[in-house]
N, CA, C and O atoms as a DFTB+ gen file, in Angstrom:
304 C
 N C O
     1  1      93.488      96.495      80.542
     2  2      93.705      95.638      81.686
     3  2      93.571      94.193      81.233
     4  3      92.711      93.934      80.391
     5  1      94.442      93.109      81.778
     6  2      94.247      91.695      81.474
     7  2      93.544      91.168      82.476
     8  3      93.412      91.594      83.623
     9  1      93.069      90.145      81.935
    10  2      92.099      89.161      82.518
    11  2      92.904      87.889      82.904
    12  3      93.645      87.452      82.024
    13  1      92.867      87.227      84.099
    14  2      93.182      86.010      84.616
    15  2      92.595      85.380      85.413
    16  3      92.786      85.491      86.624
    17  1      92.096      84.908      85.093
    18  2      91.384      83.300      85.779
    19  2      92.225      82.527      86.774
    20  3      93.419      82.345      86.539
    21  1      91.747      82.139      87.694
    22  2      92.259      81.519      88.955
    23  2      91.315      80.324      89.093
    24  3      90.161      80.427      88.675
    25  1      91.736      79.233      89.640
    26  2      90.926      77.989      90.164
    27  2      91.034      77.984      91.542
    28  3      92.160      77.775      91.993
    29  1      89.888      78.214      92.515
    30  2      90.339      77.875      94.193
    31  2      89.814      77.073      94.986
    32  3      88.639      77.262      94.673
    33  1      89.783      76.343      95.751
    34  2      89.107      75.412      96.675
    35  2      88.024      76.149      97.182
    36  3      88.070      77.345      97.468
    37  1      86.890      75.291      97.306
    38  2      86.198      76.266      98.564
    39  2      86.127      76.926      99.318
    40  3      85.551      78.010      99.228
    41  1      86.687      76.493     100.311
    42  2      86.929      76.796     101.405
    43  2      88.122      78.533     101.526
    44  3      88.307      79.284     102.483
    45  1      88.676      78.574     100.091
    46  2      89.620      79.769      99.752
    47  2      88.777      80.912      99.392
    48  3      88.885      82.081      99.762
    49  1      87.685      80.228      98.392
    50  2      86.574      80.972      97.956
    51  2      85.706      81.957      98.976
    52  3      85.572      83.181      98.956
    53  1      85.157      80.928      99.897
    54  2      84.369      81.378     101.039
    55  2      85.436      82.371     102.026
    56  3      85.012      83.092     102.929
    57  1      86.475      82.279     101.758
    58  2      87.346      83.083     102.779
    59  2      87.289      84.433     102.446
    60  3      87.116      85.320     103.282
    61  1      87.512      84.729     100.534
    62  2      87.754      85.597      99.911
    63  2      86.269      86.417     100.320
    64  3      86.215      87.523     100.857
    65  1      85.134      85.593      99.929
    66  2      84.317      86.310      99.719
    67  2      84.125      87.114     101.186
    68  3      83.648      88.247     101.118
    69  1      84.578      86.419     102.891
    70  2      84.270      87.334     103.756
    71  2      84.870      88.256     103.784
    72  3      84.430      89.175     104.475
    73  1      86.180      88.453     103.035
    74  2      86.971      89.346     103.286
    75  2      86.285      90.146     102.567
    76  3      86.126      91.195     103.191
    77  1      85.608      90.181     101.168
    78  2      85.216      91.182     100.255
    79  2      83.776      91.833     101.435
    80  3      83.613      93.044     101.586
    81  1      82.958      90.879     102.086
    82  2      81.636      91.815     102.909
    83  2      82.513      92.533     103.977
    84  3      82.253      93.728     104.121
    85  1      83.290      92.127     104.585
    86  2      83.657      92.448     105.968
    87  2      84.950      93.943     105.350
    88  3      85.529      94.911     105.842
    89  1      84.900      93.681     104.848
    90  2      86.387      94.843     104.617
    91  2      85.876      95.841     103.549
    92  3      86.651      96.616     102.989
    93  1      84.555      95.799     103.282
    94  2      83.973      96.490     101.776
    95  2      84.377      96.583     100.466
    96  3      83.961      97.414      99.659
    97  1      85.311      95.596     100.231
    98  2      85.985      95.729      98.816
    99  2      84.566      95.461      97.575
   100  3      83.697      94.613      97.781
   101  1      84.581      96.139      96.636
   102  2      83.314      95.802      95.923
   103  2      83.253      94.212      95.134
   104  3      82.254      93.495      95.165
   105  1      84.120      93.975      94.669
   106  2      84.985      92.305      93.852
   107  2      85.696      91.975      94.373
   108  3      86.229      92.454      95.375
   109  1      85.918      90.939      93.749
   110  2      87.150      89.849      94.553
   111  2      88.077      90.114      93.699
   112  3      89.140      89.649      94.111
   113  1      88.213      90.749      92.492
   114  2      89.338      91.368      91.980
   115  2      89.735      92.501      92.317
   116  3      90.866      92.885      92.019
   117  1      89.057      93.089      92.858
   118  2      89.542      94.446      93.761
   119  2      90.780      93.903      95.092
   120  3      91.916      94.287      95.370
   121  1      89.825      92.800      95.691
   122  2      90.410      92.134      96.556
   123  2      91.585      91.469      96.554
   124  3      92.289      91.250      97.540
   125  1      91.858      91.045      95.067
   126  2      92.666      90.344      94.699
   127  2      94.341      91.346      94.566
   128  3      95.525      91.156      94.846
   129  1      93.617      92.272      94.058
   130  2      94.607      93.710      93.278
   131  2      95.081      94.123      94.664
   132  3      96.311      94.089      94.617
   133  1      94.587      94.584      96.157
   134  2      95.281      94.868      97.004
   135  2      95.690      94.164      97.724
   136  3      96.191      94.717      98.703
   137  1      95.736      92.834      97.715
   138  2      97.174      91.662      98.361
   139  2      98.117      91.829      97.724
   140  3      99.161      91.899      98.372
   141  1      98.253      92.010      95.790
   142  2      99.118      92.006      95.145
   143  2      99.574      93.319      95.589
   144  3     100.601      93.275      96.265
   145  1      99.194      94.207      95.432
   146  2      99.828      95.645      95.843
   147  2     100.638      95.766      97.012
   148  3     101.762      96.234      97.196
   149  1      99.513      95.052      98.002
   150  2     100.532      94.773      99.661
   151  2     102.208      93.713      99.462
   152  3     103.272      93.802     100.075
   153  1     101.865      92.990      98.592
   154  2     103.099      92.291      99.020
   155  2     104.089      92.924      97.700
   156  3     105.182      92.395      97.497
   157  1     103.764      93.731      97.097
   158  2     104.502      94.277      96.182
   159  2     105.419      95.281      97.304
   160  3     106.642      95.162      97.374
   161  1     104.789      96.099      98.007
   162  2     105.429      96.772      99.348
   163  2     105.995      96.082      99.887
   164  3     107.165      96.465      99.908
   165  1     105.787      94.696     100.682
   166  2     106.534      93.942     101.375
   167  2     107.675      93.594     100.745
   168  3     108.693      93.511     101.432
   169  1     107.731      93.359      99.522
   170  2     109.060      92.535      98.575
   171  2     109.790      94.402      98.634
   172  3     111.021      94.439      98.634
   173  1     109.302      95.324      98.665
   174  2     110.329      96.739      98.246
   175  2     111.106      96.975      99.972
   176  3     112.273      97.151     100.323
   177  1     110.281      96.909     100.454
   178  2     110.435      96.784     102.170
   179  2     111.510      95.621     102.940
   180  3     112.119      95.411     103.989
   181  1     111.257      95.092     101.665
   182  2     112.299      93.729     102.211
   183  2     113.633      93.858     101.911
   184  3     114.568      93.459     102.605
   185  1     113.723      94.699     100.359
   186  2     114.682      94.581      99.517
   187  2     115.271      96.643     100.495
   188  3     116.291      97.329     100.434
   189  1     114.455      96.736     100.935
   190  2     115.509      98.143     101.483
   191  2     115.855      97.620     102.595
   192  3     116.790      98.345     102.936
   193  1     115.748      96.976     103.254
   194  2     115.980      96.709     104.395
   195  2     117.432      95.814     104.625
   196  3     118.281      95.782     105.515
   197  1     117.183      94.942     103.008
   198  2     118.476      94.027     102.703
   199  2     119.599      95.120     102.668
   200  3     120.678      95.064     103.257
   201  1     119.052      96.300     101.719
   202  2     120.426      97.237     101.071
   203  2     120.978      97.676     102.097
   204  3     122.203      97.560     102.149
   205  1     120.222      98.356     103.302
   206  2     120.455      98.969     104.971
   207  2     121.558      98.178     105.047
   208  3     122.729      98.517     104.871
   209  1     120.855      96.441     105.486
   210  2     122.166      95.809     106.304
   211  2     123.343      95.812     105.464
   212  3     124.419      96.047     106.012
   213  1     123.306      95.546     103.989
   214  2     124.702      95.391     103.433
   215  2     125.491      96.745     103.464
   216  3     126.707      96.646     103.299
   217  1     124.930      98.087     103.665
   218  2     125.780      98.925     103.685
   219  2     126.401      99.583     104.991
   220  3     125.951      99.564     106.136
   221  1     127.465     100.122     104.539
   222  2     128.140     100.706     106.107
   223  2     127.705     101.457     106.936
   224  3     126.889     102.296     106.556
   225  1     128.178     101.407     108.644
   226  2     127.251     101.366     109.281
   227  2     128.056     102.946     109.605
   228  3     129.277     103.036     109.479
   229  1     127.191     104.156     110.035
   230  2     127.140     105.166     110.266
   231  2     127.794     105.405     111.657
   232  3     128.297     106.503     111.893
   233  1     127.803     104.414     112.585
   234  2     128.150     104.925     113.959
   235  2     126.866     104.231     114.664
   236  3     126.196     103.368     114.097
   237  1     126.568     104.779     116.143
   238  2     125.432     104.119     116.505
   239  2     124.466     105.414     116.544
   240  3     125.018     106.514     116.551
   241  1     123.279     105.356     116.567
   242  2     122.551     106.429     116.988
   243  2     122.291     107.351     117.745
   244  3     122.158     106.887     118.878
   245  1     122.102     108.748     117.722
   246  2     122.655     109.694     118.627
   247  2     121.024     109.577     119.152
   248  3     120.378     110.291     118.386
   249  1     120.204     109.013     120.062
   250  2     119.094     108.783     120.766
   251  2     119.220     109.860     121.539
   252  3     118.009     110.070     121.607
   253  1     119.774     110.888     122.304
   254  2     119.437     111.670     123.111
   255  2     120.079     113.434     122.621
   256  3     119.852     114.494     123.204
   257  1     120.670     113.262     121.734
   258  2     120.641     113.983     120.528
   259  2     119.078     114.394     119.555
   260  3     118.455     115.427     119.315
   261  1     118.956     113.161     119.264
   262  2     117.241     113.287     118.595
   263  2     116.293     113.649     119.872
   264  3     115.300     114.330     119.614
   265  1     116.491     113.281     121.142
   266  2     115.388     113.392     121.649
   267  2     115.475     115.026     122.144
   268  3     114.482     115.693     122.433
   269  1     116.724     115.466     122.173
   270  2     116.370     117.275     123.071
   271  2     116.234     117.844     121.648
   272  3     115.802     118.997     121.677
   273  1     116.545     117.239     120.053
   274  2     116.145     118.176     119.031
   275  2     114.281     118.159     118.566
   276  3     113.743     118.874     117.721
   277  1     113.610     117.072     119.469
   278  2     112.294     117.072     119.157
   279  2     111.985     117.861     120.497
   280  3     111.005     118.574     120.282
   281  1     112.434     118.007     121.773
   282  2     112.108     118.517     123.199
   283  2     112.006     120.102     122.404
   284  3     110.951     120.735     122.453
   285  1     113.176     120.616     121.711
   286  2     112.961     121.740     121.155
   287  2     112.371     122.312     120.125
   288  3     112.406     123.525     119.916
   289  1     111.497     121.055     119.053
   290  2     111.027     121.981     117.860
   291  2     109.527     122.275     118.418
   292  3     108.719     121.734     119.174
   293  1     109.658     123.941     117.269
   294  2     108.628     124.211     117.671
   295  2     107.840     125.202     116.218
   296  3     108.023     126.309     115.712
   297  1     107.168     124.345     116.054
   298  2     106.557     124.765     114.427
   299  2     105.888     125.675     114.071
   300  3     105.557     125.843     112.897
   301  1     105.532     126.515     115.141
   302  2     105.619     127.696     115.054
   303  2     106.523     128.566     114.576
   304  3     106.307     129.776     114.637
């Protein structure tokens, strides 16, 4: 694993650290590792969402189609 050093204002510091008591993360590199992780999702989330709109569109949604095929499952 690499090591990186960050410089932060106070006031960024003191933020981090409530987030680390209040949310139980054990470090602030723990803390650090799941923003990066979250917006690693957001950038994949973003980028499917781009591919959706650029591709062709299916028709519109059969909404009452889906809804009597959930009225009927039965998982049993």
């Amino acid at each position: 694993m690499s090591t990186m050093n960050i410089s932060l204002p106070d006031s960024l510091k003191a933020f981090i650290d409530e987030q680390i008591a209040e949310r139980g993360y054990a470090t602030s590199s723990e803390y650090i590792r799941d923003l990066i992780r979250k917006e690693l999702e957001r950038e994949k989330f973003r980028g499917l969402i781009a591919e959706g709109l650029q591709s062709p569109s299916a028709g519109s949604p059969d909404f009452d189609g889906l809804r009597e095929r959930i009225r009927r499952y039965d998982p049993e």
